[in-house]
N, C-alpha and C positions, 0 to 999 in steps of 0.2 A: 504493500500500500504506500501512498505517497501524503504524505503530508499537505494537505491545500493550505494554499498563502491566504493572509488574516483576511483578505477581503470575499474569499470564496467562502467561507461560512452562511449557511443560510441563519440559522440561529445559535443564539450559546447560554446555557442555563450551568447553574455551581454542579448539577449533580443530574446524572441522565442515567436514568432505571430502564432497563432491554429486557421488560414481561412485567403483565400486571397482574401476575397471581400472588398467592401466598406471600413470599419471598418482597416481590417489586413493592407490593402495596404496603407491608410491615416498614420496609426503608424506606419509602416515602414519607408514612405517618412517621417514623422520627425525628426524619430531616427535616423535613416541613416546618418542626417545630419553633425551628432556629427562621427569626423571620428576616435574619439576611440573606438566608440562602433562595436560590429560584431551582424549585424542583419537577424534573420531565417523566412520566412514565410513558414508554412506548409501548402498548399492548399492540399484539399481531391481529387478534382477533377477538373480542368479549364472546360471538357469536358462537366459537367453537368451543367457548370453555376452559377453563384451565385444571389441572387435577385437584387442584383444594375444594374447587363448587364441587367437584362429583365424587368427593370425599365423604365420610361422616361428620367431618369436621372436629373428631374427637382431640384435644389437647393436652400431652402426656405431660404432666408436670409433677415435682416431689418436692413436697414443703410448702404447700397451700396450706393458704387458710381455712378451705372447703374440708382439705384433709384433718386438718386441728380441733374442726367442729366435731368430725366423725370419730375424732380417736384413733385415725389412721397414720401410724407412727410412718415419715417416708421426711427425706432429704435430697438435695440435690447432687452429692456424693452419691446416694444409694440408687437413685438416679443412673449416674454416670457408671457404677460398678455394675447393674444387670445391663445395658447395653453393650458395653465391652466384654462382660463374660458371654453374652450371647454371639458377638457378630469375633471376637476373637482377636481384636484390632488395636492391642494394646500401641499400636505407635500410634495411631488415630486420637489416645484420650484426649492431650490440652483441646481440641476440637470438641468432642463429646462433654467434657467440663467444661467448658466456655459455655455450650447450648443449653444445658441439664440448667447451668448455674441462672442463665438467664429465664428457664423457664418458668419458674414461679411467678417471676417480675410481669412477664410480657401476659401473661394469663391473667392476673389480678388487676393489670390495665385495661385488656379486653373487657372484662367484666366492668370496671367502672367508667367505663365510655357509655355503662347501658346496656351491655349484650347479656342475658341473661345465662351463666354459666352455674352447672352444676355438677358435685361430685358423681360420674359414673359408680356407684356402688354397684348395681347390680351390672358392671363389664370385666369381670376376670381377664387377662389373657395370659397366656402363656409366657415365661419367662419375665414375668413383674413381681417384682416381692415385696408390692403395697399395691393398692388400687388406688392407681395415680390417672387415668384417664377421666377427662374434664370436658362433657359435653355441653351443648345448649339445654336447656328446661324445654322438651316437650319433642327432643330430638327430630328436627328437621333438617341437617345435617351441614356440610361447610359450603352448601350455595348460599346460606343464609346468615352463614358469618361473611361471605366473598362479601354479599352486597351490604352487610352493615359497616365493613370497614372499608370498602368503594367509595362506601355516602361519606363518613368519615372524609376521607382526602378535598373532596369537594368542597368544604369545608375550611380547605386552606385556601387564600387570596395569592398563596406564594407556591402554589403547587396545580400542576397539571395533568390527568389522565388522557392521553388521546388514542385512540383507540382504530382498530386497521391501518397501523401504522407501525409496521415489524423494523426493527432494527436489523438490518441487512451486512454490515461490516462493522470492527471497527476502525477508528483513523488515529493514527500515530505521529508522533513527532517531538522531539527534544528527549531521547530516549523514553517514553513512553507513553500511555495512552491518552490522545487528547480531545477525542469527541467518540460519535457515532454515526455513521450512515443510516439513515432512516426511508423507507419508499412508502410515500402518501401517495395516495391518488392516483399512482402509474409516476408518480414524479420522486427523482433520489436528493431524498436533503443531506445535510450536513450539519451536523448539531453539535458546536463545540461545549467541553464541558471539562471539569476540573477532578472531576472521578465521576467513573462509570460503572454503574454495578449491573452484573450478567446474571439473568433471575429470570431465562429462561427455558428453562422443565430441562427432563431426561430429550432422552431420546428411542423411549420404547415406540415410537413410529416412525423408527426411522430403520426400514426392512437392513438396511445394507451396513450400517453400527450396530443392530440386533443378530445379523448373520456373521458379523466378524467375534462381537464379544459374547454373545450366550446362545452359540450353537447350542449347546446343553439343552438349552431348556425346549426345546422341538417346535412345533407348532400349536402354542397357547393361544387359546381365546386372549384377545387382547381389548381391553378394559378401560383404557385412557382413553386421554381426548388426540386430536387428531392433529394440534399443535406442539407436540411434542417430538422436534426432527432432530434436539440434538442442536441447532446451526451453532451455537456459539463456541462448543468445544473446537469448531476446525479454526473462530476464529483468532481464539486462545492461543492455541496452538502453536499458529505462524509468526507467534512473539516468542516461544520457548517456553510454555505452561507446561505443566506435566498432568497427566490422567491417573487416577488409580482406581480400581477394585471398580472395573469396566466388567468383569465377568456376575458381578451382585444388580439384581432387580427384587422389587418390590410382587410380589407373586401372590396367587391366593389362590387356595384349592377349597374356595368355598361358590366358585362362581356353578351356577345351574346351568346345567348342559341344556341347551336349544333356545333357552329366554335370556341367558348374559346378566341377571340378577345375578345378588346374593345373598347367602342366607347368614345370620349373624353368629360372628366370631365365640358368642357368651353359650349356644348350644354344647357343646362338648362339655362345660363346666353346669350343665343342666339337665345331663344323663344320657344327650344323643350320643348313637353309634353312627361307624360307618361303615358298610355291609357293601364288597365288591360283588362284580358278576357274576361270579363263582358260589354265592354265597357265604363267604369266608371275613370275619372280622380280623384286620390286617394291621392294626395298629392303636395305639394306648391314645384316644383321642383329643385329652387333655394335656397331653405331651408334648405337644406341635402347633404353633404359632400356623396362623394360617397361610403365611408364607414359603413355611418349612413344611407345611403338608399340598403345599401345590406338587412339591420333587417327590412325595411318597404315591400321589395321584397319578404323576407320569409313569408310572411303575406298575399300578394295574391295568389288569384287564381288561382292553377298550378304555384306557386313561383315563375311567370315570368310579364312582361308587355313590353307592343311595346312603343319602345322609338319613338317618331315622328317630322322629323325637315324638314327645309323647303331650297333652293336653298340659302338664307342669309345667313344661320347657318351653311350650308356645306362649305361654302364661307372662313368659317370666323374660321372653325375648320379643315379642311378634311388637310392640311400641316400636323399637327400632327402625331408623330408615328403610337400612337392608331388608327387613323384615317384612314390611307395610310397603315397598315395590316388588318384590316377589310375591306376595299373597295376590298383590290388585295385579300380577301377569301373570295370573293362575301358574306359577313354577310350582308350588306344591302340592302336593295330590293325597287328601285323607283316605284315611284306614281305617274305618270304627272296629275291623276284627281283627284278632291275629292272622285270620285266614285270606280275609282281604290283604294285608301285608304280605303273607307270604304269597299271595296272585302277585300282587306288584313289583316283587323281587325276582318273579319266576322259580320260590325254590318251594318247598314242600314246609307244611308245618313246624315240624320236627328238626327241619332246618334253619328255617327262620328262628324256633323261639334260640336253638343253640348261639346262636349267631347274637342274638340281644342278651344272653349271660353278663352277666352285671362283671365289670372287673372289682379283687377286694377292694371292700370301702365305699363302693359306689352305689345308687339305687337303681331300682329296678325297672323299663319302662314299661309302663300298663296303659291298655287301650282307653280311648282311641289312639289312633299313630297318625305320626304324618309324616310325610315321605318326600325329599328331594335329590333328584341323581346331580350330582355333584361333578366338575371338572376341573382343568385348572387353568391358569391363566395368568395375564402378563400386567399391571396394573401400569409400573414406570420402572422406570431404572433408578439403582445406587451407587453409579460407579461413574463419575466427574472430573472435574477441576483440584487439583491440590492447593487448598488454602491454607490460610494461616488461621489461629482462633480468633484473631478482627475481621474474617471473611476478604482479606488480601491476596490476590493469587498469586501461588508464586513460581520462578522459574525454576530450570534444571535444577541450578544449582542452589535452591533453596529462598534468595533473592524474593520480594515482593517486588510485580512487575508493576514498576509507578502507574498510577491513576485507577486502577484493574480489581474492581472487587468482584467476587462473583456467590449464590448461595441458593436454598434451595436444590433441587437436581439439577441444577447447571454445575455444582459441584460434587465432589466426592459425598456421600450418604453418611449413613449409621449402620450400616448392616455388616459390613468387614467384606472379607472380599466374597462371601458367595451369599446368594438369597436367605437360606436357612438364618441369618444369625438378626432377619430383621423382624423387631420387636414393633408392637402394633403404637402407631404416634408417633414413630420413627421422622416418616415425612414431613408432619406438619412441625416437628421438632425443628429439622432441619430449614423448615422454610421463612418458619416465623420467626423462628431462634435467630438463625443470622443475619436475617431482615433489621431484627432489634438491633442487633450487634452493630452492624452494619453504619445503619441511618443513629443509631445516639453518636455515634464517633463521628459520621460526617457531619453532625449537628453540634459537636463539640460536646457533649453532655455524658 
């Protein structure tokens, strides 16, 4: 790229944000707050979505106040130690403790902007050892934090959201980054800027970075929005950024074969099984993050298995988003008898009830049933940009490349290098986390 001379700038703002998901829109509301600064976010598309709207919007944090009301003993260390023990990435930590540590913070400001936040008590997952998951009151999931903290930004006189208008490159000069290429209209601007943060998604659609880094994982249902190419890692790149733990995506082996719902994470900890082709119970269900049982799905029989739960567990899950769009796409299919289950599974009575033997400790499930065949699938990717823990990208050889933040899945994750190690609020940790991070330091604060 070439540096254009000072009068070739179409526009120049202190701080130019490249995605207005998660990530873009967190650094914005920072920066913004500083009212010397003028701040840009270029969204590609509102139209197509970004992964936090078609999230749950659930927000993993340890050491809330929601958790102190419940008696729920959780820290921001204890935080940062089940991630790392799960994804295995102990050079990752000052990263992982940077986000953990910010997340109480950035959580109890959401909520006091208005957004009505509450402690997930009834959300278990796998590999948490508190219940630190923090959703909305009434669970309608993160298209409805997108647009509470969208209106937010509006709200700044020193801050701009514009929207189908994708950042395209970026532009360089004085050893490093000094605007961005933007195409509005069919027309390429040039928008100088004094740091630029890269806060646009993975790259789970982008066939040809999905076929180099996670052959593995075969041909998943894919899950995400359709803005997710990747562009900014090539532009990284051709400065000397380095990628890592490109082989880890965000995975779920809860999505419904034929409707692309899914059903909610909290069954397995409310007595569902999962019952292959075969007939055969394959696996301890409470043992495996939904991510980590997308890889035990690829593995069976026809790549699928009938999730199976009972009138308790419908009870105690079916309020959930996931829950409440698979019921209204008829994805589930009741069983008032054992025997209607055992039709639905194709095995024989006898087979069936063997197949629902309660593992020790566990209860029993008793009719009615209900029944969802199960697949897996590809939601985004974990594997990014290498930052620092201020979310500065840096080079080969370690260097912050001046001007160059990047966060959310534009940069390295939480999961460590393979899918299995990622713990559920992973993402929105990542996104919002270094958003915060991000926008208070370019805000000075």
């Amino acid at each position: 790229m070439t540096a254009p001379a000072p009068h070739a700038w179409d526009a120049e703002v202190d701080v130019a944000v490249a995605g207005g998901g998660a990530c873009g829109v967190m650094t914005a509301l920072r920066a913004a707050r500083d009212p010397g600064l003028t701040v840009a976010v270029f969204e590609k598309s509102t139209r197509d979505g970004c992964n936090a709207a078609i999230s749950s919007g659930s927000l993993a944090a340890g050491g809330t106040r929601w958790q102190a009301a419940a008696g729920v003993e959780d820290s921001p260390r204890r935080h940062a130690d089940d991630i790392i023990r799960a994804g295995g990435d102990e050079e990752w930590r000052p990263v992982v403790e940077a986000l953990c540590a910010a997340a109480p913070d950035l959580v109890h400001w959401i909520a006091d902007t208005g957004y009505p936040v509450e402690l997930g008590l009834d959300m278990p997952r796998a590999g948490m050892a508190a219940r630190r998951l923090h959703t909305d009151t009434g669970r309608l999931g993160g298209a409805r934090l997108m647009r509470h903290l969208r209106g937010l930004l509006d709200g700044y006189g020193n801050a701009a959201f514009v929207d189908e208008a994708p950042v395209v490159d970026l532009v360089t000069g004085d050893g490093g980054v000094t605007g961005v290429a933007v195409s509005q209209n069919g027309v390429l601007q040039r928008v100088r800027a004094r740091s630029v943060v890269l806060a646009t998604d993975g790259f789970a659609n982008n066939p040809a970075l999905v076929g180099e880094h996670l052959p593995h994982l075969g041909t998943p249902f894919y899950g995400g929005v359709s803005t997710s190419t990747g562009d900014a890692l090539g532009w990284a790149l051709r400065l000397g950024a380095r990628l890592r733990n490109m082989g880890a995506g965000l995975r779920s082996g809860l999505v419904v074969a034929g409707h692309g719902t899914r059903v909610s994470p909290a069954l397995p900890f409310n007595g569902a099984v999962l019952v292959d082709r075969d007939g055969e119970r394959f696996v301890d269900e409470e043992s495996k993050g939904y991510s980590s049982m997308a890889g035990v799905l690829r593995r069976r029989p026809g790549e699928r298995a009938a999730m199976v739960w009972d009138a308790a567990a419908m009870a105690a899950t079916r309020e959930s988003e996931m829950m409440r769009e698979s019921l209204a796409a008829g994805a589930v299919r009741d069983c008032p008898t054992i025997e209607d289950l055992a039709g639905a599974l194709g095995r024989t009575v006898e087979e069936t009830e063997r197949a629902l033997t309660p593992l020790p400790g566990r209860r029993r499930l008793t009719a009615p049933y209900h029944l969802a065949w199960v697949t897996h699938g590809l939601l985004t990717t974990q594997g990014g940009l290498v930052i620092d823990p201020g979310g500065r990208v840096l080079d080969g050889a370690g260097r912050p490349i001046p001007g160059l933040y990047a966060g959310g899945g534009t940069a390295c994750g939480l999961a460590g290098p393979h899918s299995d190690g990622y713990l559920s609020g992973n993402g929105l940790l990542s996104a919002f986390g270094m958003g915060w991070i991000i926008g208070n330091a370019l805000a000075g604060r």
